[in-house]
N, C-alpha and C positions, 0 to 999 in steps of 0.2 A: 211768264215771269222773266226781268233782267236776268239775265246770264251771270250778269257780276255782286247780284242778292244770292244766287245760291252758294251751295258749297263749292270749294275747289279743293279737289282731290288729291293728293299725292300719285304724282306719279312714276316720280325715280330724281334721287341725290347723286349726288359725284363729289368726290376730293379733287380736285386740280392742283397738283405740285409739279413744276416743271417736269412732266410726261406728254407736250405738245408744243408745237411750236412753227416757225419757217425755214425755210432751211437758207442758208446764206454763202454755204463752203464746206468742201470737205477735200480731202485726198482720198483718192483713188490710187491703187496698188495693184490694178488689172493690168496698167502695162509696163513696160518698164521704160520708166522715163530716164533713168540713171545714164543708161546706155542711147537710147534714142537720140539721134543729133536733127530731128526733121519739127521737132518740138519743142518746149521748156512748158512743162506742165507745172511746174512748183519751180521757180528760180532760185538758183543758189544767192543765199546772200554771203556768206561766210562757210568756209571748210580749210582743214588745217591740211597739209602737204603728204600728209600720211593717212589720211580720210578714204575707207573703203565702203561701199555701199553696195546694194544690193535689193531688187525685188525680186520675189517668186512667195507662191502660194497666197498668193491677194496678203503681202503684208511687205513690210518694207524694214531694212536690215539695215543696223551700223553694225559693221564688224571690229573695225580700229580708227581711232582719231575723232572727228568734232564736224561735223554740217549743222547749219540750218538756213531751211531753204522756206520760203513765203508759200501759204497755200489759201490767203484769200485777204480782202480788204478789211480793215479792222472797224467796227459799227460802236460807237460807241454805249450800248445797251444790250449787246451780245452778248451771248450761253456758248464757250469754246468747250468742246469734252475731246478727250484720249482715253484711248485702252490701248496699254500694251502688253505682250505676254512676258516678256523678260526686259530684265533689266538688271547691266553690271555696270553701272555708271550714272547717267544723266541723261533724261529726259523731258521734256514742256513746251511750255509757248514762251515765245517770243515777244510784247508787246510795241511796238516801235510806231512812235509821235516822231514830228519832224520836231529834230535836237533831242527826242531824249528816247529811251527805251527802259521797258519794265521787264523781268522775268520770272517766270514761277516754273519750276522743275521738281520732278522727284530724283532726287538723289539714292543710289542705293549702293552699300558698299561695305565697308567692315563695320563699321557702326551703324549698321542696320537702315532702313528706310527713312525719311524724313522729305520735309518739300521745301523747295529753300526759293527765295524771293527777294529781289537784288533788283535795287532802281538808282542809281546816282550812286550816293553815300549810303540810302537806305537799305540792310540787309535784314531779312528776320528768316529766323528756324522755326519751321511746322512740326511737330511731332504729330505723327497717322495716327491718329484715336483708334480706339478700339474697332475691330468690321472693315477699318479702310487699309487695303494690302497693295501692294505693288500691283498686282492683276487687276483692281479695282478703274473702274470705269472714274474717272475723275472731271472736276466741271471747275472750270472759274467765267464768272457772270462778272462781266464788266458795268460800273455804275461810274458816272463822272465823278471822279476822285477817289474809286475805291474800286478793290477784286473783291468779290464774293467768292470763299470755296467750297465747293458741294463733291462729294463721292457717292456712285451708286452701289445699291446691297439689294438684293432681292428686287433689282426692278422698279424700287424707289429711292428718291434722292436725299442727302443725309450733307446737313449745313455742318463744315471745318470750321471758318472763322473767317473775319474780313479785314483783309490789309487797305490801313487806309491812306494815300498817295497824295501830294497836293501838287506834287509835277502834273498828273493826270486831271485833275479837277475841271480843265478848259474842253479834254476829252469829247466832249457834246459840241463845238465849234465845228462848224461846218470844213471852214477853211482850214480844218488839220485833220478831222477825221476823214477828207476825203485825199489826202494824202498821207494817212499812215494803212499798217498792213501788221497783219500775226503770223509768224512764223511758227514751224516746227524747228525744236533745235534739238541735235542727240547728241549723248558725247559715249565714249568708250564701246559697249556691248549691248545693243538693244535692238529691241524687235517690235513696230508696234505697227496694231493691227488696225486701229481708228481713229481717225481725226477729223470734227465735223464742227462748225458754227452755225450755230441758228438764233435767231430770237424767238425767245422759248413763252411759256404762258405763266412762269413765277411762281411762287409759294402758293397764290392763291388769287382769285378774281373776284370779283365784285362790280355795281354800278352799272349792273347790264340792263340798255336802251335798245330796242329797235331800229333800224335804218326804216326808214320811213320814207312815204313821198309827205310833200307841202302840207296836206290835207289832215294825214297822220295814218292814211292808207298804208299797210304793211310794205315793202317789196318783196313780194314772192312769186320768184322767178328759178326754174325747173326741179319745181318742190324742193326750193330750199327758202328761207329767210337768211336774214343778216342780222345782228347785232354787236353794238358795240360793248365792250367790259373793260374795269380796269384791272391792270396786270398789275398785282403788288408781287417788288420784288423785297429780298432780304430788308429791306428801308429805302422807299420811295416808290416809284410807280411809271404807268407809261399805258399811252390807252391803243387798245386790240381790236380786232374786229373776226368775229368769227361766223363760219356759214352753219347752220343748223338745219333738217330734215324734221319740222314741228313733229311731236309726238314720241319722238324717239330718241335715242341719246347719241344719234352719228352728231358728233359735232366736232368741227375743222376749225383751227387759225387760219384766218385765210391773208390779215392786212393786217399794218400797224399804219398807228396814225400820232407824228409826233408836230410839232408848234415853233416857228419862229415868229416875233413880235417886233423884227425889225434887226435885231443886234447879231443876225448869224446865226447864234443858237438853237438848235434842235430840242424841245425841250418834251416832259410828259405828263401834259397838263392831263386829264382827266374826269369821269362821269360826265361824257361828252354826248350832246345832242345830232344827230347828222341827220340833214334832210334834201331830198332831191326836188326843187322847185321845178317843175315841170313847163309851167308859166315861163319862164326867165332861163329853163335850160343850164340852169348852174346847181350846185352843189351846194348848203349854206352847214354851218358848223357856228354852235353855244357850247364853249367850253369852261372847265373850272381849274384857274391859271395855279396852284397851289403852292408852286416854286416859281411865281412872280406876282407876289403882295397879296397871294390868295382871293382874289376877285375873278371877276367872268371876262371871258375873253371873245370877237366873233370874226367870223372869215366868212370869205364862197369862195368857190375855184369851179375849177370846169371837171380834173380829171374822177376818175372814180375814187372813193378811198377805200371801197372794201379789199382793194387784192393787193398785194406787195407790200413795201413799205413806201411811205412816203409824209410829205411834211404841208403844213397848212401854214399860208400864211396868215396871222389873224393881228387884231385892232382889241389891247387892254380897254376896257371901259375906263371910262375917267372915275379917276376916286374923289368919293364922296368927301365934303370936310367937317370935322366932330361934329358940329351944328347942323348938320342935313338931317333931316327927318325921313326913317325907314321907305317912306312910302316913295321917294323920290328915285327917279331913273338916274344913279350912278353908281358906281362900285362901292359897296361897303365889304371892309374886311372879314371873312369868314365866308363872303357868299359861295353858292355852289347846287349845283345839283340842278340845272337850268333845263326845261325843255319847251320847247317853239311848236307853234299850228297854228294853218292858214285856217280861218272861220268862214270857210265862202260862205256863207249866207250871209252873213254880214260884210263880208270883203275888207278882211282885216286880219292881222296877224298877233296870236295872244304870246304871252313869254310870260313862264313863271318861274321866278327866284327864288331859291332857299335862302333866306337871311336869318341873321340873331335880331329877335323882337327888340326893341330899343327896351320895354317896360317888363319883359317877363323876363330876358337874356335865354331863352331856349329859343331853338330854329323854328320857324312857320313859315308859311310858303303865301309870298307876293307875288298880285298878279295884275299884269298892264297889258294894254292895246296899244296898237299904231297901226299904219298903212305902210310900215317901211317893216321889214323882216331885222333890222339892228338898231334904229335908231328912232328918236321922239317916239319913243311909250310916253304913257300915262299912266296912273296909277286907276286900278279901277274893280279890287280888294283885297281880302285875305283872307286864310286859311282861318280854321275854328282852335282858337287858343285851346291849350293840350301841354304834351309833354313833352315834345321833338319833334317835327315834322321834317320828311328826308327822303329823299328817291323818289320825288314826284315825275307823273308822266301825262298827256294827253292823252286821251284816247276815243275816237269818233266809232260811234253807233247807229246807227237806227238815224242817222241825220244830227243826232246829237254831242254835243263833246264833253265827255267827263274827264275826272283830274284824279286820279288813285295815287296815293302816296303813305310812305311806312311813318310810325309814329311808336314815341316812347321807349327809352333805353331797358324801362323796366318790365314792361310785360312782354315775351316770349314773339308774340308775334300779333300787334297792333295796326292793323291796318286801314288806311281814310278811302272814301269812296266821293269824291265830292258831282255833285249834275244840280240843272237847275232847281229841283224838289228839295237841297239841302246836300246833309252828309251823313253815311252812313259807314259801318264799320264787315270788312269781310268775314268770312269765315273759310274757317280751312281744315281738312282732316290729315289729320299728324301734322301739326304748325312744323313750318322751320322752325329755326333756332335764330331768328332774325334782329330782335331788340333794335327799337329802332329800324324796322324793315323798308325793303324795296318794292316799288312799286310798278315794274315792270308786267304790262298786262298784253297780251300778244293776241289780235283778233284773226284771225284766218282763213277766208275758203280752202276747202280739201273734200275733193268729190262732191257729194251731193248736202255737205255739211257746213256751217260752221263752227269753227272750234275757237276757244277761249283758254288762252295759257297763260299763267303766272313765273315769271321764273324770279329769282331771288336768294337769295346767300344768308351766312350765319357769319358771324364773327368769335369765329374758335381761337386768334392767335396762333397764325402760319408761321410767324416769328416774334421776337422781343420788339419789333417795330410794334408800336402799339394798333396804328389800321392796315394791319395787315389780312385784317378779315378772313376770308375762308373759302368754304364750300359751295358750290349750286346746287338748288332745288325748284325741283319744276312741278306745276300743279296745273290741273285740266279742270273747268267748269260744264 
């Protein structure tokens, strides 16, 4: 029997709230750089004439006066944390754009703790909510034109509130994020023990694709796969790439992968398609542009994207005008959710599109041929009218290619199965919590076996951003 008619089992869930990520910077307090003249490991930017410092026991000391010294290049979709142990004065980051600078600090003093945030003219007072204390591990998550605040309590992270910046808004611009930098700044009596930037994995993920080669063969290379997720943060997003050990729940950040279309901007389009054409020796990328006119977007490059960060450059499809008819190859607004495969038997390259039905206005999934991997499709059909179609993916078998994708907001967990026989619907033991589910289906040799995984998410609301979505849940066939 297909693998993909039987059941698929549960095999293990996860919350993912920023407790994973890359690492991008920290300070180090192993040596003492204050006194070292054969290095500048953190460079002074500023220090008042009465400024005493100090490291010993892996942490770093302001005893009297005012430093702040740069401890790495500032990203603009970076997680900055600190923990300090004491504090009789002023502590934080530093944010500095070329011409302007942002600050956020804990203040601490006769009138008790608070966080105070000062950009130009702009100043606001934080008051620590209840759990958040001076010892507290504290986070601000930079998003183009806004801080996100988070503190940690027990090991998981706990949203303050988000200041929102328009000096910062260009923040994502190449040409300034790659000359600004975040400072530590301390002022009076303080001790602190960490300071680290990473880009981290957000309130919650979603939109998880396999890295694939051309054909829609998995990449699994030294029992790991790849795929890609998207990272929703407080409000907005930005697409990940993480390594997984199928069957089990080792899984790594390993990459990010963010989008210019021409103008400089880094952006973080998302539920992106990545495949390594083997044929052609490049890298090709179907993405979904959501902060530029929400249409698809496509690229190739040569480097890898699953490791570090790095940026694609990619080509908006041309938009559609009111009078196009759904079936035609151009951007219509809302599309999304794209994925690509080569059909060698026929030597041709399929793409299918998430669009809004022109006649029913819910999403179904269109689907074209060409001989080019981006350009001149044809139309050549669609999806089985329904309630939603969404998270659609290729997937080769048996010589065959099917097209799995999640369906309808209302039922729990509705899943399409489409092959040349028609379409049918999966089953699953302890459905997610998917409405509207993903269709990410993961075929795999591992020893003498193959194995069949589903992975896919719930939409619990990580935050007041409305897709902020949620959880992982992984199922075996």
């Amino acid at each position: 029997m297909n693998p993909l008619y039987t059941e698929f089992k549960r095999k293990f869930s996860i919350s993912m709230y920023k407790n994973m990520g890359i690492s991008l910077g920290e300070m180090n307090f192993l040596k003492d750089f204050v006194n070292d003249m054969r290095g500048d490991l953190y460079p002074i930017v500023k220090k008042s004439d009465n400024c005493v410092e100090r490291i010993g026991e892996n942490r770093y000391y302001l005893l009297e006066g005012c430093a702040e010294r740069v401890f790495c290049q500032l990203f603009p979709f970076a997680t900055y944390e600190m923990n300090v142990e004491k504090v009789c004065g002023e502590v934080g980051f530093v944010f500095r754009l070329p011409g302007v600078s942002a600050s956020i600090t804990m203040v601490c003093g006769e009138d008790g703790a608070y966080l105070s945030y000062q950009c130009a003219e702009h100043t606001e007072k934080i008051e620590l909510p209840t759990g958040f204390t001076k010892n507290s591990p504290w986070l601000v998550t930079l998003r183009p034109g806004c801080f996100d605040i988070y503190y940690r309590q027990n090991g998981g992270a706990n949203y303050v509130t988000t200041i929102d910046e328009p000096l910062f808004a260009e923040s994502n611009r190449y040409a300034t994020f790659q000359d600004s930098y975040v400072s530590l700044f301390a002022s009076g009596e303080v001790c602190v023990i960490r300071v680290t930037a990473c880009l981290d994995n957000g309130v919650s993920i979603a939109d998880f694709r396999t890295v694939r080669y051309e054909d829609g063969t998995v990449i699994y290379e030294n029992g790991k796969i790849y795929f890609t997720a998207s990272i929703r943060t407080h409000a907005g997003n930005y697409q990940a790439i993480f390594s997984w050990v199928p069957g089990t729940m080792q899984l790594e950040m390993t990459g990010a992968l963010f989008f210019d279309h021409g103008d400089g901007f880094w952006r973080g389009y998302i539920a992106s398609i990545i495949l390594y054409n083997r044929m052609a020796k490049k890298w090709y990328v179907w993405t979904s542009s959501f902060e530029h006119a929400h249409i698809l977007a496509y690229g190739q490059f040569d480097g890898d994207p699953r490791f570090g960060v790095n940026v694609a450059d990619v080509t908006i499809m041309e938009k559609a005008g009111e009078d196009a008819a759904d079936t035609e190859f151009l951007g219509f607004f809302r599309d999304e959710d794209p994925d690509l495969i080569y059909d060698t038997e026929n030597d041709r390259w399929l793409l299918a599109i998430c669009r809004i039905d022109k006649k029913t206005k819910k999403y179904v999934y269109i689907f074209f041929e060409s001989k080019d991997p981006f350009e001149n499709f044809r139309y050549i059909g669609r999806g089985v009218e329904g309630a939603s179609e969404t998270g659609g993916s290729f997937l080769r078998m048996n010589g065959e290619i099917f097209f799995v994708c999640g369906n309808s907001f209302e039922r729990r967990s509705e899943y399409r199965i489409y092959s040349k026989d028609g379409m049918r619907e999966a089953k699953f033991r302890y459905p997610d919590g998917g409405f509207r589910g993903w269709g990410c289906v993961i075929l795999v040799s591992m020893g003498a076996r193959e194995r069949y995984f589903w992975l896919t998410f719930d939409r619990h609301n990580g935050s007041s951003y409305n897709w902020s979505y949620g959880n992982l849940y992984c199922f075996e066939a």
